[in-house]
C-alpha positions as CSV (number, residue, x, y, z in Angstrom):
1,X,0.0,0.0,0.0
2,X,1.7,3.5,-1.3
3,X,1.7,6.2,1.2
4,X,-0.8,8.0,-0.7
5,X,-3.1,5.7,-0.2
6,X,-2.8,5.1,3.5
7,X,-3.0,8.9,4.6
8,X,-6.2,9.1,2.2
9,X,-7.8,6.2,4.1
10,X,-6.6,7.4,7.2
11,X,-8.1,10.7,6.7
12,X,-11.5,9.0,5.8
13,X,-11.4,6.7,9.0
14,X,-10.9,10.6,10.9
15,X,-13.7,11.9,9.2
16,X,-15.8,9.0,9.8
17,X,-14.8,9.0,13.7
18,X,-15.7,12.7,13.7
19,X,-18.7,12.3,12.4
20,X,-19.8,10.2,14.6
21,X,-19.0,11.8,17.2
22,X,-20.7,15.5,16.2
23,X,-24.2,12.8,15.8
24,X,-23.6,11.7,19.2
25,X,-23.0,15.0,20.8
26,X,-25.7,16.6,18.9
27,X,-28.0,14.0,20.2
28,X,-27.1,14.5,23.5
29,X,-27.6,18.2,23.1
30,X,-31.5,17.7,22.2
31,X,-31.8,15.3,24.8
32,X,-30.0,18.1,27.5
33,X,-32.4,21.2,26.0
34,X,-35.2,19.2,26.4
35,X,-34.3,18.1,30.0
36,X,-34.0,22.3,30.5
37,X,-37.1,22.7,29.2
38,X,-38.9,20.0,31.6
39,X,-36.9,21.6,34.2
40,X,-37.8,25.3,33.6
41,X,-41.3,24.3,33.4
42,X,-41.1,23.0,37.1
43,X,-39.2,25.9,38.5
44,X,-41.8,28.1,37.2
45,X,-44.6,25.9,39.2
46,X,-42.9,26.5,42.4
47,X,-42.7,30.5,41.6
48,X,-46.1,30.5,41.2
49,X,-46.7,28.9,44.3
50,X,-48.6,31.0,46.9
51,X,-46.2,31.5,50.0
52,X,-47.6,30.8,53.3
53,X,-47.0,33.9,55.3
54,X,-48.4,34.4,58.3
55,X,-47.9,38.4,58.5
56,X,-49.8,39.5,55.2
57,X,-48.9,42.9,55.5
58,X,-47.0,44.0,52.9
59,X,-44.3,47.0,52.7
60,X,-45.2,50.4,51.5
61,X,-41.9,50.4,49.9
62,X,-39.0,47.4,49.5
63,X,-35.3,48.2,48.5
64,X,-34.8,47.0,44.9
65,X,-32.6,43.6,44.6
66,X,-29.5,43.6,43.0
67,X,-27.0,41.7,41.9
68,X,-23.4,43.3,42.2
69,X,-21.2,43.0,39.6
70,X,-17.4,45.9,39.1
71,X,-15.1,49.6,37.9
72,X,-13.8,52.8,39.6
73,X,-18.1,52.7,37.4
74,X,-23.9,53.0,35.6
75,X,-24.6,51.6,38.3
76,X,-21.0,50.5,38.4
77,X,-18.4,53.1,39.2
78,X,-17.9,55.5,36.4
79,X,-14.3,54.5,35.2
80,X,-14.0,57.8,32.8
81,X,-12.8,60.2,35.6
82,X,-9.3,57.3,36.7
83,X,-8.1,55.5,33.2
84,X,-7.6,52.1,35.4
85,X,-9.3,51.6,38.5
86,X,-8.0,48.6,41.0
87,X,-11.9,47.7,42.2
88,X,-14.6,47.3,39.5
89,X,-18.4,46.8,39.7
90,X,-21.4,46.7,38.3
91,X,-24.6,46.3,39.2
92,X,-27.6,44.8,37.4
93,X,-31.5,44.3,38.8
94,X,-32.9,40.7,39.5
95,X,-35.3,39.1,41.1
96,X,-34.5,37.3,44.5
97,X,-35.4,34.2,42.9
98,X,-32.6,34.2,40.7
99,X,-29.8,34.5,42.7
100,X,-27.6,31.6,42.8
101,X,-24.7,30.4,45.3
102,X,-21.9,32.6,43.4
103,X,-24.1,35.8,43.9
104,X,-24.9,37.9,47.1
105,X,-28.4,40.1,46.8
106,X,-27.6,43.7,48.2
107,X,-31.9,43.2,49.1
108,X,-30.3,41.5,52.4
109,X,-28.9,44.3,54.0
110,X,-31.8,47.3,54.7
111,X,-32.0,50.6,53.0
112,X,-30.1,53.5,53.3
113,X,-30.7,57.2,52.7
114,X,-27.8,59.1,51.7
115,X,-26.6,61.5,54.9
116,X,-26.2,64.9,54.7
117,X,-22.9,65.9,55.3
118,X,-21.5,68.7,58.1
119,X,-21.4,72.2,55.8
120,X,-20.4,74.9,57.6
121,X,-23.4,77.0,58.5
122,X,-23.7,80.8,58.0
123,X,-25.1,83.3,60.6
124,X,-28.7,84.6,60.1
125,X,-29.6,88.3,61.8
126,X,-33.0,88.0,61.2
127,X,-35.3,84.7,60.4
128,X,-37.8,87.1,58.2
129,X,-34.6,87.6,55.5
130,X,-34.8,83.7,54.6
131,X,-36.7,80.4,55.4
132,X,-35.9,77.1,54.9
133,X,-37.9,75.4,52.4
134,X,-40.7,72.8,53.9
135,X,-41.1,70.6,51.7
136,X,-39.1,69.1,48.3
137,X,-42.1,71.2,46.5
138,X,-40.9,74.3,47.7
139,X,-37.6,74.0,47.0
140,X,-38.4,73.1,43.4
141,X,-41.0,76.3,43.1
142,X,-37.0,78.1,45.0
143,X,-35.3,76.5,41.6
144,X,-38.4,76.8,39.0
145,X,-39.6,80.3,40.2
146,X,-39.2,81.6,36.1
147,X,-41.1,78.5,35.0
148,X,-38.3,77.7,32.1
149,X,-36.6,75.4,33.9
150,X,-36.7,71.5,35.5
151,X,-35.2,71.3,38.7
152,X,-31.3,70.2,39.1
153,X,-30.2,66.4,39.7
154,X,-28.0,65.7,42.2
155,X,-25.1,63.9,40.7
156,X,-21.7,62.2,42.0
157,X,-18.4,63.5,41.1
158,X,-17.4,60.3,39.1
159,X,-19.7,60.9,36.2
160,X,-19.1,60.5,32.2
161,X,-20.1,63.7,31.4
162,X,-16.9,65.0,30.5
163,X,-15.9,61.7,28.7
164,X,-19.0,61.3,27.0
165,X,-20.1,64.9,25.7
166,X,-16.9,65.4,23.6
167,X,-17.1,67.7,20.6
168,X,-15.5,66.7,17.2
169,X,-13.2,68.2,15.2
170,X,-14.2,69.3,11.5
171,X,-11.5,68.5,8.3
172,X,-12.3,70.4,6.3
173,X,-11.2,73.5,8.5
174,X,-7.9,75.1,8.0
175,X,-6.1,77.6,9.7
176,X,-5.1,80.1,7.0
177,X,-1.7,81.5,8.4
178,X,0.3,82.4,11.2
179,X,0.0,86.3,10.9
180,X,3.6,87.8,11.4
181,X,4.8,89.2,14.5
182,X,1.9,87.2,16.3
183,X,3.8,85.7,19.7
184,X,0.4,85.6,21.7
185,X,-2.0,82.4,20.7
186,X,-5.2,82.9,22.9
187,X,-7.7,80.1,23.3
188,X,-10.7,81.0,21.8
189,X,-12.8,78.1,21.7
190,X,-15.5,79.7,23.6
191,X,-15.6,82.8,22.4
192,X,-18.8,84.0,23.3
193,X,-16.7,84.2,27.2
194,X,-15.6,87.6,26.2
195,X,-18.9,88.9,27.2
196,X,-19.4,87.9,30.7
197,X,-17.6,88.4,33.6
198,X,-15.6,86.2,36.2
199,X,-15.3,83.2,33.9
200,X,-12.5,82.1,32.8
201,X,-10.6,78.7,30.7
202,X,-8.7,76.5,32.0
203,X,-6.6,73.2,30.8
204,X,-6.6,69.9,32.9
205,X,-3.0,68.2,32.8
206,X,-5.1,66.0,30.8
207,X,-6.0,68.3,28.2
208,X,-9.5,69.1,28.6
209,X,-11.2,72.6,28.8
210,X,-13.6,73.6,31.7
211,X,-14.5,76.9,32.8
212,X,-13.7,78.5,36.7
213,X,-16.0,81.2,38.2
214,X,-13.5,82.1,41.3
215,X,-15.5,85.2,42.4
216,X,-18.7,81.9,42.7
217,X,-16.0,79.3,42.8
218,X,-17.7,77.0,40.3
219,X,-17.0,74.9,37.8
220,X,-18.2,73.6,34.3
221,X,-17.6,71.6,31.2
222,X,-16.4,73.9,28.3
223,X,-18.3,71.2,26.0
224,X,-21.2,73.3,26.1
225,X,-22.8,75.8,23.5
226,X,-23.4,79.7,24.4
227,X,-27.2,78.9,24.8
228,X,-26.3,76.0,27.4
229,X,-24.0,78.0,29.2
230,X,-26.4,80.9,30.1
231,X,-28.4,78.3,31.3
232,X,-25.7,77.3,33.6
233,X,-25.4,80.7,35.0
234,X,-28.7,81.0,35.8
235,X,-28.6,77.4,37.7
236,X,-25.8,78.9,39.5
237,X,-27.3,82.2,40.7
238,X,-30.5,79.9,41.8
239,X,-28.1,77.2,43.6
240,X,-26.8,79.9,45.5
241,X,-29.8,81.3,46.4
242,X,-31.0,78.2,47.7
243,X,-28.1,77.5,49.5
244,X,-28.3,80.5,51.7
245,X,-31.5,79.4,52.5
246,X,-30.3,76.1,54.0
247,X,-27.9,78.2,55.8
248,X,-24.9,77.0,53.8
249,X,-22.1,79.2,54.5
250,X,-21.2,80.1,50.6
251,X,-18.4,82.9,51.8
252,X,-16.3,79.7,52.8
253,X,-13.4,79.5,51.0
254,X,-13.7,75.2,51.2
255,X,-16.9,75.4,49.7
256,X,-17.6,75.1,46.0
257,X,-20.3,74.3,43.3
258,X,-19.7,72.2,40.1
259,X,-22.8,72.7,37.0
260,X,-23.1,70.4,34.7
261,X,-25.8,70.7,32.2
262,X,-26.6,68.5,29.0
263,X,-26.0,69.6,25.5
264,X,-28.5,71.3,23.1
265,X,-30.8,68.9,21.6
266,X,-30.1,66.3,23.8
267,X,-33.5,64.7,25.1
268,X,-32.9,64.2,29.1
269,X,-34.8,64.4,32.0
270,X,-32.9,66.4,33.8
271,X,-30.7,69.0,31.7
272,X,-28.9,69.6,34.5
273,X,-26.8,68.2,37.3
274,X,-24.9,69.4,40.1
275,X,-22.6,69.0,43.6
276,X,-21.3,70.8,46.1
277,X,-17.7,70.6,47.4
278,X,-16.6,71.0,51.1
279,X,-12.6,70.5,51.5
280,X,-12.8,71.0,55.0
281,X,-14.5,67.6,55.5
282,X,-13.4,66.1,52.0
283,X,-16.7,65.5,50.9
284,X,-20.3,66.1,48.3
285,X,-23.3,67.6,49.5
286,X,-26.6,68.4,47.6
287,X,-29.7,70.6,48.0
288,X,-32.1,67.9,47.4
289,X,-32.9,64.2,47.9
290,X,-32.0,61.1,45.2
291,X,-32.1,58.2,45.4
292,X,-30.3,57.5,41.9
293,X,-26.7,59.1,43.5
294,X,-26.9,57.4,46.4
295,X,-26.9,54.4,44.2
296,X,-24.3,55.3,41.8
297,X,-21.6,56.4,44.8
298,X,-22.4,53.6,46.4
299,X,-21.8,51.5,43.5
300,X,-24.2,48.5,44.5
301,X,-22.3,47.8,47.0
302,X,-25.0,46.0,49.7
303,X,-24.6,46.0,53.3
304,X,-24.1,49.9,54.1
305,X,-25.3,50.9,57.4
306,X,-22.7,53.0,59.1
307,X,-22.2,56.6,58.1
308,X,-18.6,56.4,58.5
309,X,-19.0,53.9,55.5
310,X,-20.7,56.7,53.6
311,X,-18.2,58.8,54.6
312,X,-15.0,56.8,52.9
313,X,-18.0,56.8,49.7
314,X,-18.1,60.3,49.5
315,X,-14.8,60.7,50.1
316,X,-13.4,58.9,47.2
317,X,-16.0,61.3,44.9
318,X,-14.0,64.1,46.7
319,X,-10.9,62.9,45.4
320,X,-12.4,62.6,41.8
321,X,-13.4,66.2,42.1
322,X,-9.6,67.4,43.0
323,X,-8.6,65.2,40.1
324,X,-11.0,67.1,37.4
325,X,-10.7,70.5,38.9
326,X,-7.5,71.2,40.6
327,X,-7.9,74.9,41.0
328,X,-8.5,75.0,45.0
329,X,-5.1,75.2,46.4
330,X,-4.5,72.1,48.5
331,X,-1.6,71.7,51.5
332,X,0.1,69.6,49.5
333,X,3.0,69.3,51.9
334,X,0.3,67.7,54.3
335,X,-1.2,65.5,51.8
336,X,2.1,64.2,50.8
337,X,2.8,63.5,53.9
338,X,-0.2,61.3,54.5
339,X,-0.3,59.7,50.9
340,X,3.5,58.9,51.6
341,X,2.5,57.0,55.3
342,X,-0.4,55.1,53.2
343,X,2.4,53.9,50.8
344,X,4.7,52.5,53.0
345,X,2.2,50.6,55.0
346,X,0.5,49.2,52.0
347,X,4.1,48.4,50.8
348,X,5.2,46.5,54.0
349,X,1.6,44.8,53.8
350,X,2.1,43.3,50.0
351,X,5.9,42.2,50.8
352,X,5.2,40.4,54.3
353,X,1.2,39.2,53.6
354,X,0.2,36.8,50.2
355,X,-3.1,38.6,51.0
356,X,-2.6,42.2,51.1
357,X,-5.5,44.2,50.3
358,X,-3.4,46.7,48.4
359,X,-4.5,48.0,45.3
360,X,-1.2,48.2,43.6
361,X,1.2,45.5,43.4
362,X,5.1,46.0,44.9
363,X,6.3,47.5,42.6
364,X,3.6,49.8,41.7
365,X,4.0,51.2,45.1
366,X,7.8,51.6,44.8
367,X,7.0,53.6,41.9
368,X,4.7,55.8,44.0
369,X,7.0,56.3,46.4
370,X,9.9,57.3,44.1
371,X,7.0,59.8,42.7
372,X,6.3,60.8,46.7
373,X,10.0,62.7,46.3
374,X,9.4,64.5,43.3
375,X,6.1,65.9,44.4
376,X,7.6,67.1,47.6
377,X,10.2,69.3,45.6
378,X,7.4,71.0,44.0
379,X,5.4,71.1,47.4
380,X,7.8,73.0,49.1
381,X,8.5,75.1,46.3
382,X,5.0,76.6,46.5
383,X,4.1,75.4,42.7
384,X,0.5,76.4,42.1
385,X,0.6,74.1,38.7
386,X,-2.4,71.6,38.6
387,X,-0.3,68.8,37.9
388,X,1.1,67.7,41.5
389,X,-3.0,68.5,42.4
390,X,-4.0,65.9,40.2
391,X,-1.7,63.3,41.1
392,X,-2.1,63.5,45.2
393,X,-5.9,63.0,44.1
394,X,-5.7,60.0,42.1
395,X,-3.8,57.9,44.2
396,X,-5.9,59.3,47.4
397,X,-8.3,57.9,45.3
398,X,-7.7,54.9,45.0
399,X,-6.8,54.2,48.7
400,X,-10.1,55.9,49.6
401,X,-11.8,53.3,47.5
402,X,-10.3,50.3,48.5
403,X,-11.4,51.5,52.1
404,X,-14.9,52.1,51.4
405,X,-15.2,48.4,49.4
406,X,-13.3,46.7,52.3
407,X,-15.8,48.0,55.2
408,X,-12.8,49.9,56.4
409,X,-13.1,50.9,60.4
410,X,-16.8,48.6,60.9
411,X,-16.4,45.1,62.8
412,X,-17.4,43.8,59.1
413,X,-14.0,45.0,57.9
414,X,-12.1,42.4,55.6
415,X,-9.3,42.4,56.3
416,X,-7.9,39.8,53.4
417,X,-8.0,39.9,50.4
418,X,-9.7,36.3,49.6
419,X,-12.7,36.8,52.4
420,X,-16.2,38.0,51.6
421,X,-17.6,40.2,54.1
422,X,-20.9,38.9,53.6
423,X,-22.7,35.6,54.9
424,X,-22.5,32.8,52.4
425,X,-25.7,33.0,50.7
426,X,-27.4,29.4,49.9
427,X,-29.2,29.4,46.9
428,X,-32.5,27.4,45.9
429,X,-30.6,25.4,43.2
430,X,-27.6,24.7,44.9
431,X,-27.5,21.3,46.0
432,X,-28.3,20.3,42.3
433,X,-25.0,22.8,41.1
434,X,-22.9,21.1,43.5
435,X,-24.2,17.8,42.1
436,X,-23.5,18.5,39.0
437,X,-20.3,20.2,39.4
438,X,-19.0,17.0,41.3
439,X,-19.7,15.1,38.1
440,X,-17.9,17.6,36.1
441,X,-15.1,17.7,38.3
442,X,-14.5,13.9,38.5
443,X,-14.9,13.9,34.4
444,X,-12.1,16.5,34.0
445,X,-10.2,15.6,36.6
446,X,-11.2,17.8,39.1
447,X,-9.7,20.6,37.1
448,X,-12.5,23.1,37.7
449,X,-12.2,22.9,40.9
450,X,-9.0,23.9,41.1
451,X,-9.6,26.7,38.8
452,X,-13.1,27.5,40.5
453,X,-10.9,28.2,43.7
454,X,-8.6,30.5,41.7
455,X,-11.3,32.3,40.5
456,X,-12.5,32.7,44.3
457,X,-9.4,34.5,45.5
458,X,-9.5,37.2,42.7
459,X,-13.3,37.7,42.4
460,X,-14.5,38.2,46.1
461,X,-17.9,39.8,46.5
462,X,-18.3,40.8,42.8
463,X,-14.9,43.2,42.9
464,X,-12.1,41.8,41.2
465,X,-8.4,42.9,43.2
466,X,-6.1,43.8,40.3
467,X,-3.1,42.9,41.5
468,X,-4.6,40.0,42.1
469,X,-6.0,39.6,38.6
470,X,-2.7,40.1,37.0
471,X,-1.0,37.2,39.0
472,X,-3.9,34.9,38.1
473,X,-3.6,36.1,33.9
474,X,0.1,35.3,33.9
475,X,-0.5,31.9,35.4
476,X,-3.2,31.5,33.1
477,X,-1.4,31.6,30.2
478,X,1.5,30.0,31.5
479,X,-0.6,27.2,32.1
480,X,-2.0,26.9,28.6
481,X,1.1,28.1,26.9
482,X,2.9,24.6,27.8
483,X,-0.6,23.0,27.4
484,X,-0.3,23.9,23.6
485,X,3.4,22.4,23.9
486,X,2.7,19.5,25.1
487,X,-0.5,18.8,23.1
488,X,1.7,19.7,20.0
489,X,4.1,16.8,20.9
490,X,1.6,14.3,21.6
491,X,-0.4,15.0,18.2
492,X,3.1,14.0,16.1
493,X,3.4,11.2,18.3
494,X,-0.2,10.4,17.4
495,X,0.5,10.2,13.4
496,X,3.8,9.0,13.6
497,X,2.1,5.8,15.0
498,X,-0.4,5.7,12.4
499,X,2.3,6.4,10.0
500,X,3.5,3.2,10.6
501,X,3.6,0.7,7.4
502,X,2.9,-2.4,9.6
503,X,-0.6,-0.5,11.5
504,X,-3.4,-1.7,9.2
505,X,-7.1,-0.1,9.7
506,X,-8.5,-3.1,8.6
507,X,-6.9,-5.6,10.6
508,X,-6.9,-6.6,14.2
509,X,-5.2,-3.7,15.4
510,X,-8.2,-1.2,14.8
511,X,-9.0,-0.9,18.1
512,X,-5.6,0.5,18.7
513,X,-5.9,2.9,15.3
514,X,-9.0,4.0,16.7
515,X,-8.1,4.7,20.2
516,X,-5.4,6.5,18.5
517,X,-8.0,9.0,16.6
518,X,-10.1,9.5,19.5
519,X,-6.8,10.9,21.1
520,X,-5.9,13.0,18.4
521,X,-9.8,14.4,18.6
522,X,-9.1,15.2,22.1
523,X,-5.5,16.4,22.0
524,X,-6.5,18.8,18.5
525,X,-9.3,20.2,20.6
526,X,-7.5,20.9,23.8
527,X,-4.9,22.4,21.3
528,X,-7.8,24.7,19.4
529,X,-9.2,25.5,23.5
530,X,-6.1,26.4,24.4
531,X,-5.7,29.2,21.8
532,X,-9.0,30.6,21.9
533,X,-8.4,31.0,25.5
534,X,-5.0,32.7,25.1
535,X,-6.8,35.0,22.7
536,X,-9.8,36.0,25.2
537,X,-7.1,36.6,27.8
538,X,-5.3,38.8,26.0
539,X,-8.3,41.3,25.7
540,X,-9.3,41.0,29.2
541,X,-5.8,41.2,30.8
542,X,-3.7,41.1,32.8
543,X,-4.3,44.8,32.6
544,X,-7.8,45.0,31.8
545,X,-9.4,44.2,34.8
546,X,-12.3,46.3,33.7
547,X,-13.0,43.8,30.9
548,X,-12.6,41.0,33.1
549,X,-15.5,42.0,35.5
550,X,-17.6,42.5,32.6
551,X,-17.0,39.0,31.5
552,X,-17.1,37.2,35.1
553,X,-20.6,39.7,36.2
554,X,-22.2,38.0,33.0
555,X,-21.6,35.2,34.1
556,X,-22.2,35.5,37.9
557,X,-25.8,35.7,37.0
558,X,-25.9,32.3,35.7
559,X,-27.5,28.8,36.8
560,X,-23.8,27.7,37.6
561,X,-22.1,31.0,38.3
562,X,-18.5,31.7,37.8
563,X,-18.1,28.0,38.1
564,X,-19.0,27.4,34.6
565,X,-15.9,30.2,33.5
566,X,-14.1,27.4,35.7
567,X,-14.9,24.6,33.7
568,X,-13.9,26.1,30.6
569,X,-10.7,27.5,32.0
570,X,-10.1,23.5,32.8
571,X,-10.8,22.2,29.1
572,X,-7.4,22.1,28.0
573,X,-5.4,20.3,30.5
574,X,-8.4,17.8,30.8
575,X,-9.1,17.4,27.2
576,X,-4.9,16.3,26.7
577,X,-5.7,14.2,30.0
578,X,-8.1,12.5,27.9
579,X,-5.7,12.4,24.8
């Protein structure tokens, strides 16, 4: 028999092999959805189930469920305002009965109403010359009284507006020519500025343009149009006038208001949004009551009952302000200082504990430190550039966030890195995932458990620890790297024996030639596994942890939770097991 002919009939025993298989697995496919289907159908008996309650009073109001999900970002922290955040969530509604045992419900842990923060308060002579507002509908007749506008939202500091609201540049334009003798090159992109009084432009470190009031010491996006921004003046004027009606000490150097209001023809509910700033206590205020802010600074995180807890929230939204508008003059000399104690603890903590809590990894935070010296220079210098401003605030944020998701200072406080703060929840369906995942396990090897675990230390309470999520990538693809190596060898191996001129297909030895193509089935697919894998790793990390909590809250809301990501992070070393 030429060679010719033996690789052609090999090929057609391969193709016969693989065909059978695909039948077999496709029959087992119909045979699982309709399983599903069965199943569904029962679950959705026991919903409807009356429940036997012996108190059939029912709420006025219940908090909403949620299922937490991360991202410095939505419901999830807004990751515009810090280009890579070490926490990330995200939140998305359910239904209690869909939770499962990888997923926590923030509908456990009661309700709670944002706090309103100290402000300093501002002497009255005379209660006839102003009076508090009584109810929320007074205070919007306070902001409506011209009947043109819709009252102000209350907004966080981390917001996309900035990010989002960006203006685009036109081609065709062209700059004619550099007159001569001209040494002076103003900024006149809002030109329309030359008419009013007190504003002026200024240029974050990071290049955008936003407008300063000093004399009102307020802020705005420069992404606005001349109509929009006369709008924002008169939103100012009538802030201001409500705040002295709440007895909010505006003369207060630490206080100040950021506007933000939405572009021209842009269909929102509410045009415009708004926060006050008080640096004496590092923190947001607002004029009215929202529930939608106390959910997005919150970030779905459940379990909130202390106000210190708020306090490390609104803290962190303090920071974000400094970092977009670093016009108020800071001690930096004192903030160094402090920011340079965080640092070294945090640095001791990551070399002497394998579960630090840091958000940087060591040598992150010897870079920090080396940056600590340089900062200091310009500290003591008196530099009033915005630059050392923004980068005191960025890395006070992310300290101040790490402490508000860790439960910093409450007797809940983690205090490593791969404990949930929360009570294991058990789920309806649980026993049966375990089941099942028992069967899996013992199938591949008990691979996914190993992985499952894995995925555990990096993915604690639906926030993914980057440091963390970096270490687990590399090993990740070190892990599949010599996976494709080895399945590589074993595949020559494979067709070297078929090869063979004494191995005939139609003799007694078939049962050895087809053992060998089931192995080369299994050892081409753990190869193929492996480099899809490699590929999705690549775009989610190791320094895209944003993209990695997208991918893991998807599948936190699942029937078998992160554990199915498990099970496919397994394939390859149990499909060249089976090989």
């Amino acid at each position: 028999m030429s060679s010719a002919q033996l690789i052609q009939k090999l090929l057609k025993r391969l193709c016969q092999v693989l065909a059978t298989f695909i039948r077999v697995t496709a029959a087992s496919i119909r045979r699982l959805s309709i399983l599903l289907s069965y199943f569904r159908r029962f679950i959705t008996k026991i919903r409807s189930l009356p429940s036997h309650s012996t108190d059939s009073r029912v709420p006025e109001s219940a908090p909403a469920s949620y299922i937490v999900l991360t991202g410095t970002s939505s419901g999830w922290c807004s990751q515009a305002a810090l280009p890579f955040l070490p926490l990330y969530r995200q939140i998305t509604p359910v239904s209690a009965a869909d939770s499962s045992p990888d997923v926590v419900p923030s509908s456990l842990s009661p309700s709670v109403t944002m706090p309103v923060p100290f402000v300093p308060q501002q002497t009255i002579s005379s209660p006839s010359q102003t009076s508090e507002p009584s109810s929320h509908a007074e205070v919007d007749n306070v902001i409506s009284s011209n009947g043109s506008h819709i009252p102000p939202k209350p907004v966080g500091a981390s917001n996309d507006l900035r990010y989002e609201s960006r203006h685009h540049a036109d081609k065709s334009l062209k700059y004619k020519k550099i007159p001569a003798l001209t040494r002076k090159f103003p900024n006149k992109s809002c030109p329309w500025l030359d008419d009013v009084i007190d504003w002026q432009q200024c240029v974050h470190p990071e290049g955008a343009l936003y407008l300063h009031n000093n004399s009102k010491r307020t802020f705005t996006e420069a992404n606005v149009e001349e109509t929009s921004f006369h709008f924002v003046d008169e939103y100012v004027d009538e802030l201001r006038s409500l705040a002295r009606t709440k007895a909010v000490d505006l003369e207060d150097n630490g206080i100040e208001l950021v506007v933000q209001v939405a572009q021209a023809g842009v269909d929102t509910e509410h045009p415009c949004q708004y926060y006050f700033v008080d640096h004496a206590n590092r923190s947001l205020f607002w004029l009215h009551d929202h529930d939608d802010v106390t959910n997005d600074i919150f970030c779905g995180l459940g379990g909130i009952t202390d106000d210190s807890h708020v306090g490390y929230a609104l803290e962190t939204e303090y920071w974000a302000h400094c970092e977009r508008y670093p016009n108020h003059k800071l001690d930096r000399v004192k903030l160094i200082k402090e920011l340079r104690a965080v640092v070294m603890y945090t640095s001791a903590e990551v070399i002497t504990s394998d579960t630090s809590l840091s958000p940087f990894d060591a040598g992150e935070l010897s870079s920090i430190l080396e940056l600590m010296n340089h900062l200091q220079v310009n500290a003591e210098d008196d530099d009033d550039s915005p630059h050392p401003t923004c980068v005191i605030a960025r890395f006070m944020n992310y300290f101040s966030r790490a402490r508000f998701f860790n439960f910093c200072g409450l007797p809940c406080a983690r205090l490593e890195a791969d404990k949930s703060v929360y009570r294991e929840a058990n789920g309806l369906f649980r026993p049966l995932t375990m089941h099942l995942s028992s069967v899996l396990d013992a199938m591949l090897f008990w691979a996914p458990q190993a992985h499952y675990n894995d995925l555990r230390r990096v993915w604690v309470d639906e926030c993914i620890n980057a440091p963390r999520w970096k270490d687990f990538s590399r090993n990740l693809m070190s892990e599949w790297t010599g996976i494709t190596i080895y399945s590589t060898v074993m595949l020559a191996v494979d067709v070297s024996f078929l090869a063979v001129p004494n191995v005939y297909i139609d003799t007694s030895q078939s049962v050895g030639v087809v053992a060998t193509y089931v192995s080369i089935i299994f050892i081409t697919g753990s190869l193929i596994v492996s480099l899809l894998l490699a590929r999705q790793t690549q775009r989610y990390g190791p320094e895209s942890a944003e993209g990695a909590a997208q991918l893991l809250s998807k599948m936190a809301g699942t029937f078998f939770g992160i554990r199915a990501i498990a099970t496919v992070h397994s394939l390859p070393y149990a499909m060249l097991m089976w090989g």
